[in-house]
CHARMM-style PDB file with segment names, atoms N, HN, CA, C and O in Angstrom:
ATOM      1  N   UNK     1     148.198 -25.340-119.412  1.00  0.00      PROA
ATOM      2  CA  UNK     1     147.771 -24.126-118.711  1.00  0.00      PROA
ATOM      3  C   UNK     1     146.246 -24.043-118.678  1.00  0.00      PROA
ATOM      4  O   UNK     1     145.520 -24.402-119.605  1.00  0.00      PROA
ATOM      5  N   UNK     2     145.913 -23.627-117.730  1.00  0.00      PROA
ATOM      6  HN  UNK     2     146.503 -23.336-116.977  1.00  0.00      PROA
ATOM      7  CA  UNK     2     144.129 -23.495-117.391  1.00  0.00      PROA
ATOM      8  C   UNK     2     144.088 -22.016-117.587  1.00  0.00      PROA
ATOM      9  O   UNK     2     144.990 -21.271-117.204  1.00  0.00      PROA
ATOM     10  N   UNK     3     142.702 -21.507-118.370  1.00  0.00      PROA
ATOM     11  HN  UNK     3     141.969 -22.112-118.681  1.00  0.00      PROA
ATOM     12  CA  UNK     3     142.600 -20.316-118.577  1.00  0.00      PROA
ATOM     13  C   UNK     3     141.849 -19.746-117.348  1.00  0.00      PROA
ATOM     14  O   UNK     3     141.006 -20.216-116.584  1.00  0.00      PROA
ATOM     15  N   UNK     4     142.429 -18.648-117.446  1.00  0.00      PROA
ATOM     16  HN  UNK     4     143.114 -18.267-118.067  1.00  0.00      PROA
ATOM     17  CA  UNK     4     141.684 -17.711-116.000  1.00  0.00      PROA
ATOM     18  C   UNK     4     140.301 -17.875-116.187  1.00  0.00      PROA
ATOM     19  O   UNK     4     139.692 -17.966-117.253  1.00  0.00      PROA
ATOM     20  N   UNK     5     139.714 -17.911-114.626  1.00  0.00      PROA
ATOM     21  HN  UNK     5     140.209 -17.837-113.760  1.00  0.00      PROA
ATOM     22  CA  UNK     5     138.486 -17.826-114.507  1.00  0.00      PROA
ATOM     23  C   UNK     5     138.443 -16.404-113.738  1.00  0.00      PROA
ATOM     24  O   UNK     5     139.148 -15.848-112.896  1.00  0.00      PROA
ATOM     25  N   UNK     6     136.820 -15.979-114.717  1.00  0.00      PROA
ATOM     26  HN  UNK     6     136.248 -16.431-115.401  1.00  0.00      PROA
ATOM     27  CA  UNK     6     136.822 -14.412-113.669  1.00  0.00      PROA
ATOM     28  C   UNK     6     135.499 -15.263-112.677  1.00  0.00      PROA
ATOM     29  O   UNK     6     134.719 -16.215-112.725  1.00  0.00      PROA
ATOM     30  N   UNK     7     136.035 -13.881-111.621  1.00  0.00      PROA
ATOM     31  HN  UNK     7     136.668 -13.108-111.583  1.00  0.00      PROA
ATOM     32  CA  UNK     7     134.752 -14.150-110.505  1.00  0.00      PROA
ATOM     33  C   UNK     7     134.063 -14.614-110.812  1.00  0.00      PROA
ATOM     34  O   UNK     7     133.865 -15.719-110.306  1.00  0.00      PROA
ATOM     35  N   UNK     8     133.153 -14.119-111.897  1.00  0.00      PROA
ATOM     36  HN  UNK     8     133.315 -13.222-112.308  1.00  0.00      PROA
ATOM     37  CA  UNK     8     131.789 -14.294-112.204  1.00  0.00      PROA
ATOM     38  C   UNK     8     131.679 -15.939-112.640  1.00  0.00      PROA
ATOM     39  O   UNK     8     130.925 -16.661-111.987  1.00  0.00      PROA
ATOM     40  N   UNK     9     132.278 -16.364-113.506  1.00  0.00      PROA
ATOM     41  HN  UNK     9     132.890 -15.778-114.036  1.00  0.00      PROA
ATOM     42  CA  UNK     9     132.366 -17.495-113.691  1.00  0.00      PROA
ATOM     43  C   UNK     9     132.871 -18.541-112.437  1.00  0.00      PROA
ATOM     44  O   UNK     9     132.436 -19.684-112.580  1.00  0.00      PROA
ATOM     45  N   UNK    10     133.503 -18.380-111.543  1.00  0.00      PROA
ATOM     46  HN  UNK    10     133.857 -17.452-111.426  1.00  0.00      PROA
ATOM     47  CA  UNK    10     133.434 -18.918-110.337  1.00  0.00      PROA
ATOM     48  C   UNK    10     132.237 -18.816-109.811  1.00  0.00      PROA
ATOM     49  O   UNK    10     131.577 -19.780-110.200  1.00  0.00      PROA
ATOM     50  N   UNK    11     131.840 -18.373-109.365  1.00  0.00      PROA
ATOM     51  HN  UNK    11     132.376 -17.590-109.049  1.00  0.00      PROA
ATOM     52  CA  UNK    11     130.451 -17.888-108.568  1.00  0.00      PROA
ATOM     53  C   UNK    11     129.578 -18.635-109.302  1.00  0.00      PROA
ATOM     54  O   UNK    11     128.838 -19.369-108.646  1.00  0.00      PROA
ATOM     55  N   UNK    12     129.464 -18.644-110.514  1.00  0.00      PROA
ATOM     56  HN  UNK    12     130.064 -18.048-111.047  1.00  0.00      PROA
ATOM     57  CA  UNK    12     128.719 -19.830-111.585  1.00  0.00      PROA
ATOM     58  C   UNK    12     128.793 -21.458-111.108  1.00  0.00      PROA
ATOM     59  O   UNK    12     127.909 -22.315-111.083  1.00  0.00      PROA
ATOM     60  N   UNK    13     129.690 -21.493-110.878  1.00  0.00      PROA
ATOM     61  HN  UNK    13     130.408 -20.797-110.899  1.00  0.00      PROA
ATOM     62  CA  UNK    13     130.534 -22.783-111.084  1.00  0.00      PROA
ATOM     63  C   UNK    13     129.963 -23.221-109.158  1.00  0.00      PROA
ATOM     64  O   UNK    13     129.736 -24.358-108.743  1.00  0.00      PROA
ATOM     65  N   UNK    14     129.890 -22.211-108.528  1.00  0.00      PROA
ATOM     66  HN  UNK    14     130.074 -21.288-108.865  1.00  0.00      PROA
ATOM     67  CA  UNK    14     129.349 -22.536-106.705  1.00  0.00      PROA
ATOM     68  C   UNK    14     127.754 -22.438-106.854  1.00  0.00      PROA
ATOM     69  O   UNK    14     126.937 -23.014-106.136  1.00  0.00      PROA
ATOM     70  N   UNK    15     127.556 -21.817-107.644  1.00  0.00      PROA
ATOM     71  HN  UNK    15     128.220 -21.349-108.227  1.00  0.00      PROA
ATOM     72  CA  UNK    15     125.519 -21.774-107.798  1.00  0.00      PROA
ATOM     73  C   UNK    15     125.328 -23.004-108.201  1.00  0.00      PROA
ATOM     74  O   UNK    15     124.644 -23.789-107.544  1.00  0.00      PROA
ATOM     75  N   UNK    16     125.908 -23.327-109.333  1.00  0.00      PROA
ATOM     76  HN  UNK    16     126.463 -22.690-109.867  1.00  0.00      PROA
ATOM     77  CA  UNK    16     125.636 -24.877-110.057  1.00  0.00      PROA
ATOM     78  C   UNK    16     125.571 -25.808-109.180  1.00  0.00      PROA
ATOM     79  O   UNK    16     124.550 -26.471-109.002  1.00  0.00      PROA
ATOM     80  N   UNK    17     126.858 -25.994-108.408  1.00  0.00      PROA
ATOM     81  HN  UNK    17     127.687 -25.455-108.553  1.00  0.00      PROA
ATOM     82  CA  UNK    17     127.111 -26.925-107.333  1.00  0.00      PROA
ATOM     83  C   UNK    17     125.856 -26.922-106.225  1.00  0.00      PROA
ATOM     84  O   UNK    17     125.332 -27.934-105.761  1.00  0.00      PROA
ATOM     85  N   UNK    18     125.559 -25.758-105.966  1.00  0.00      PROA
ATOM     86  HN  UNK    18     125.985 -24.936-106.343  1.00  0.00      PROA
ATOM     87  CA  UNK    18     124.455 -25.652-104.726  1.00  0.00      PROA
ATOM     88  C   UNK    18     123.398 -26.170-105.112  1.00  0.00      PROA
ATOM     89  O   UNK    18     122.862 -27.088-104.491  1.00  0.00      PROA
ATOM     90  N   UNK    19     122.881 -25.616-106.302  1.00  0.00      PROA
ATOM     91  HN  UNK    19     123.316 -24.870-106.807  1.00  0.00      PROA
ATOM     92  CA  UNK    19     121.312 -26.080-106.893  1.00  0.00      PROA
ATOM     93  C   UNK    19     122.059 -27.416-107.304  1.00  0.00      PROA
ATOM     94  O   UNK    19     122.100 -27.854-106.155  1.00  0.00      PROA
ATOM     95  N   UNK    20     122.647 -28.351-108.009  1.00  0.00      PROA
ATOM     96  HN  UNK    20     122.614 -27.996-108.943  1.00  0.00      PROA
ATOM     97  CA  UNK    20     122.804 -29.667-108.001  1.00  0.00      PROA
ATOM     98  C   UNK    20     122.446 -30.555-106.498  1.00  0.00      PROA
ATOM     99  O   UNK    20     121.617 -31.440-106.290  1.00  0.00      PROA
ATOM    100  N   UNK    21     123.745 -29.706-105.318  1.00  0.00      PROA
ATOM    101  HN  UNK    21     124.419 -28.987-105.488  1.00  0.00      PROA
ATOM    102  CA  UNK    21     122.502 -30.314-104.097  1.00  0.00      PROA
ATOM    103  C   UNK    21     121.666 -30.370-103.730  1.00  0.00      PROA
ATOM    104  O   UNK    21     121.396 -31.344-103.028  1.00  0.00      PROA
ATOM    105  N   UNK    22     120.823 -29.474-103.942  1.00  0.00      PROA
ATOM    106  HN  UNK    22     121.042 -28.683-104.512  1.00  0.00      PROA
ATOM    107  CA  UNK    22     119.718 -29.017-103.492  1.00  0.00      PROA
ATOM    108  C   UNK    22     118.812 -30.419-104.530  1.00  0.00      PROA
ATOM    109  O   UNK    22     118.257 -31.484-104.264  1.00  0.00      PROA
ATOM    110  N   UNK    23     119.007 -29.875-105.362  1.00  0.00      PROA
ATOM    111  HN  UNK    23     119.458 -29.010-105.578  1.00  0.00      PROA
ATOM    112  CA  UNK    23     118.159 -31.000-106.175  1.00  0.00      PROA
ATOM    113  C   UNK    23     118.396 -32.578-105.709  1.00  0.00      PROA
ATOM    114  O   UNK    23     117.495 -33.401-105.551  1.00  0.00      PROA
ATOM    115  N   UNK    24     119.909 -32.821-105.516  1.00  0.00      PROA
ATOM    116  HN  UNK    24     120.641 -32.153-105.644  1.00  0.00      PROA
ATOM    117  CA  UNK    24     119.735 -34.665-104.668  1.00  0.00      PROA
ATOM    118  C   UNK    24     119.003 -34.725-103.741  1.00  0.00      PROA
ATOM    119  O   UNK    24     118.012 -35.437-103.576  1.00  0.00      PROA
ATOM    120  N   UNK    25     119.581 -33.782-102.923  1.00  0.00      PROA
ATOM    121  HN  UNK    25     120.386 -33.204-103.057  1.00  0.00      PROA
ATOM    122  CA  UNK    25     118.849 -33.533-101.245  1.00  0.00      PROA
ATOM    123  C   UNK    25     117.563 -33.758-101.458  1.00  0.00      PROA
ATOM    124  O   UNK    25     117.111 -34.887-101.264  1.00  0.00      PROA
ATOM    125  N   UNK    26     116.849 -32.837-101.846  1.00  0.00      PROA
ATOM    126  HN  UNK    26     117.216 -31.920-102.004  1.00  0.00      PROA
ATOM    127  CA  UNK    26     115.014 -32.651-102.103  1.00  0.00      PROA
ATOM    128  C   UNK    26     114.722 -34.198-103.105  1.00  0.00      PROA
ATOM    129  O   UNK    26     113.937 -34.934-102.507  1.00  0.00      PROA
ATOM    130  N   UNK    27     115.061 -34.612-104.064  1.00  0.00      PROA
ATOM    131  HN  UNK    27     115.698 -34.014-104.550  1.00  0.00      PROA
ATOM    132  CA  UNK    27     114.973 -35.914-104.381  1.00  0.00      PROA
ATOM    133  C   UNK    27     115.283 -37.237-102.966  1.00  0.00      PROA
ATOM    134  O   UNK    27     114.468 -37.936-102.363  1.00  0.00      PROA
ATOM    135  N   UNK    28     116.528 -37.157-102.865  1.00  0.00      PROA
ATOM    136  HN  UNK    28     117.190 -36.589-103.355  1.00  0.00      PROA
ATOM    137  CA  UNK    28     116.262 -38.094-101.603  1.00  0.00      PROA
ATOM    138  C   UNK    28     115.248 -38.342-100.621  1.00  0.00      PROA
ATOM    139  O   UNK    28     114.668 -39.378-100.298  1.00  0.00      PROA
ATOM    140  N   UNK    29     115.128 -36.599-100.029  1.00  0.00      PROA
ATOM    141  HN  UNK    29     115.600 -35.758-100.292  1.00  0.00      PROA
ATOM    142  CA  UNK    29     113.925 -36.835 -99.433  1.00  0.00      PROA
ATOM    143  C   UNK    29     112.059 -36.956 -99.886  1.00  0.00      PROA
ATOM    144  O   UNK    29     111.083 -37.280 -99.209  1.00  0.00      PROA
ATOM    145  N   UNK    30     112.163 -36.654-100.894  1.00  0.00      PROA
ATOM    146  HN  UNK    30     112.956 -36.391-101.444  1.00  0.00      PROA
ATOM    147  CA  UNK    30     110.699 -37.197-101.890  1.00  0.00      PROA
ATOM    148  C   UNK    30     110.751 -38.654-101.668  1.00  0.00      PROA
ATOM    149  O   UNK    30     109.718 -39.270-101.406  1.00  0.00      PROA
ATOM    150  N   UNK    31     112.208 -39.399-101.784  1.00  0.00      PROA
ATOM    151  HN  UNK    31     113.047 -38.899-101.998  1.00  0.00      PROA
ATOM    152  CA  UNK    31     112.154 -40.831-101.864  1.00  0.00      PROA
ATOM    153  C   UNK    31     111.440 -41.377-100.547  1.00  0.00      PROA
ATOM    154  O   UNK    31     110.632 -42.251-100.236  1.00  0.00      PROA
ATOM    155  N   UNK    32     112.191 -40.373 -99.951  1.00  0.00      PROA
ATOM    156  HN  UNK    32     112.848 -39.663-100.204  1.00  0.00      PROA
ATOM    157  CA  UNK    32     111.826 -41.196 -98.108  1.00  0.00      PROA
ATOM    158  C   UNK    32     110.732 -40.970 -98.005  1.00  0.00      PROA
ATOM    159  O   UNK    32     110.220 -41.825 -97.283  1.00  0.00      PROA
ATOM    160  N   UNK    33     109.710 -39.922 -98.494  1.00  0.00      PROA
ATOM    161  HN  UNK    33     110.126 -39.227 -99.080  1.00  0.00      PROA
ATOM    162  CA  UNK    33     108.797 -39.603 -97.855  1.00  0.00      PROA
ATOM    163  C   UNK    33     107.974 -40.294 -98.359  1.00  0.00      PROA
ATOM    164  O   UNK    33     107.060 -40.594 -97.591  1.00  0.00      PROA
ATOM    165  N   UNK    34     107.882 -40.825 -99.704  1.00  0.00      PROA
ATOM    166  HN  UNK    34     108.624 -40.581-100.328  1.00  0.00      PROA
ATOM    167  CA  UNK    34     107.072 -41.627-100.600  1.00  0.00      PROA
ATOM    168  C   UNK    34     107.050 -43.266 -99.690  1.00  0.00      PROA
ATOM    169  O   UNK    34     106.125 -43.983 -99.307  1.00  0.00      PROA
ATOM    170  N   UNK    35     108.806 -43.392 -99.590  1.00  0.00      PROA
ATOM    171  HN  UNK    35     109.558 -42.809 -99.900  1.00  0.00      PROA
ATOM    172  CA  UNK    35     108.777 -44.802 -98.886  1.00  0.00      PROA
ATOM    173  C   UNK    35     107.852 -44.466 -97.532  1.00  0.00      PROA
ATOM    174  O   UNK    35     106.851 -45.156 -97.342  1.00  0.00      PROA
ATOM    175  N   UNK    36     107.987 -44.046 -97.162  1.00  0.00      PROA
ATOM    176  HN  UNK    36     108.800 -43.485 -97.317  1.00  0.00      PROA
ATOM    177  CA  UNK    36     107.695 -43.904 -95.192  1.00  0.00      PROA
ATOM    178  C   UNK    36     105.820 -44.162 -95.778  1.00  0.00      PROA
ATOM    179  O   UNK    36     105.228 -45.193 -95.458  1.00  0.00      PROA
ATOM    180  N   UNK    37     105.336 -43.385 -96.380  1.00  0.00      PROA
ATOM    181  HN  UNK    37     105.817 -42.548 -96.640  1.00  0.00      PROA
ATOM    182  CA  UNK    37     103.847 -43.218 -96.722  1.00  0.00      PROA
ATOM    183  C   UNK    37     103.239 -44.683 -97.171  1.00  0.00      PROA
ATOM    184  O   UNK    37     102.255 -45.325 -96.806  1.00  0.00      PROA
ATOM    185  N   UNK    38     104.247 -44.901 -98.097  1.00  0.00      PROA
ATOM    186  HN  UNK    38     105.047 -44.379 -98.394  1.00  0.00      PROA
ATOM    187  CA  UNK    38     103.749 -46.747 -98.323  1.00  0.00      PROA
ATOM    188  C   UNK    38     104.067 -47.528 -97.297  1.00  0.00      PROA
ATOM    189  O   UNK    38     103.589 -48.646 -97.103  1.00  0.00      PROA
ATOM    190  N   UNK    39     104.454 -47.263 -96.970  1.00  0.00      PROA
ATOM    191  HN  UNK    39     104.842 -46.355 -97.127  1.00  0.00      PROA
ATOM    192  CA  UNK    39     104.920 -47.907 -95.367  1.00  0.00      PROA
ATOM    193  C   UNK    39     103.509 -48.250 -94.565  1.00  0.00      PROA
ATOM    194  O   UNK    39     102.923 -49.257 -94.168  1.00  0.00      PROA
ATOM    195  N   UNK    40     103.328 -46.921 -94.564  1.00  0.00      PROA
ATOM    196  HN  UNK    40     103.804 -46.103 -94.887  1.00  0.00      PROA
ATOM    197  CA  UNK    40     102.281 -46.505 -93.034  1.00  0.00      PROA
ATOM    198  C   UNK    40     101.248 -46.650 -93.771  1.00  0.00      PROA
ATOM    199  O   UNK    40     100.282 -46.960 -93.073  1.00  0.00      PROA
ATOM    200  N   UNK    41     100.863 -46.526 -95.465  1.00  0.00      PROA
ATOM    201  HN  UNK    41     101.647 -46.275 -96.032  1.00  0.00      PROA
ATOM    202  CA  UNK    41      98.946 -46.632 -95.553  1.00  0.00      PROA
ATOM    203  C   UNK    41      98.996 -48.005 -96.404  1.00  0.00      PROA
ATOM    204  O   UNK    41      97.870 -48.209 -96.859  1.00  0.00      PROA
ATOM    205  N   UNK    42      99.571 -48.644 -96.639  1.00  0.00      PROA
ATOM    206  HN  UNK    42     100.485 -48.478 -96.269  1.00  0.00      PROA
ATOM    207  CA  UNK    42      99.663 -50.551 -97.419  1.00  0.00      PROA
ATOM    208  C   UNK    42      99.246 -51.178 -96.094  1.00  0.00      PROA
ATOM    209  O   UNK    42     100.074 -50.957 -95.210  1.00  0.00      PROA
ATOM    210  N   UNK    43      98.259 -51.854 -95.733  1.00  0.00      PROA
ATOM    211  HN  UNK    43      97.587 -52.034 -96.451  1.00  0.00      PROA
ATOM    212  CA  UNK    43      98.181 -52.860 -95.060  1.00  0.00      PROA
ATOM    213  C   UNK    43      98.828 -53.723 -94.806  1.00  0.00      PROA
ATOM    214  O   UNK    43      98.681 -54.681 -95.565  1.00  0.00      PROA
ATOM    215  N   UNK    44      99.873 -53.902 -93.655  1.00  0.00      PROA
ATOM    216  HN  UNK    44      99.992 -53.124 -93.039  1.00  0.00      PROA
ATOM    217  CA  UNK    44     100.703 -54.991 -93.939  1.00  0.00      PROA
ATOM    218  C   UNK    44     100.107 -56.510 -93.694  1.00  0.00      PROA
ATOM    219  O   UNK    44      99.232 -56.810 -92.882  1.00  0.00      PROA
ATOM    220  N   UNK    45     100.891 -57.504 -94.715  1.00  0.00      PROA
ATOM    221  HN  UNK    45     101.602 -57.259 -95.374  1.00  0.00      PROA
ATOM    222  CA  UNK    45      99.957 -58.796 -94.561  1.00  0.00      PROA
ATOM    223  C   UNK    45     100.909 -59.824 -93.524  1.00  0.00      PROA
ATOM    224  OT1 UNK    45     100.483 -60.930 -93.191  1.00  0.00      PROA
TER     225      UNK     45
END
């Protein structure tokens, strides 16, 4: 048996989830933006 969850603890459990994306998302794109920048100011040989 799973013990009841109240609202509140749901609603916990969807914030967590959101800010966890939020945090890949915004990491992924730091990655790209870092890549794209070495990209465009490295001299290519």
């Amino acid at each position: 048996m799973h013990p009841e969850v109240t609202p509140t603890e749901s609603r916990s459990g969807v914030v967590t989830g959101r800010v966890f994306t939020v945090l890949v998302l915004s990491s992924i794109g730091a990655i790209a933006a870092l890549a794209l920048a070495w990209y465009l100011l490295v001299p290519q040989g």
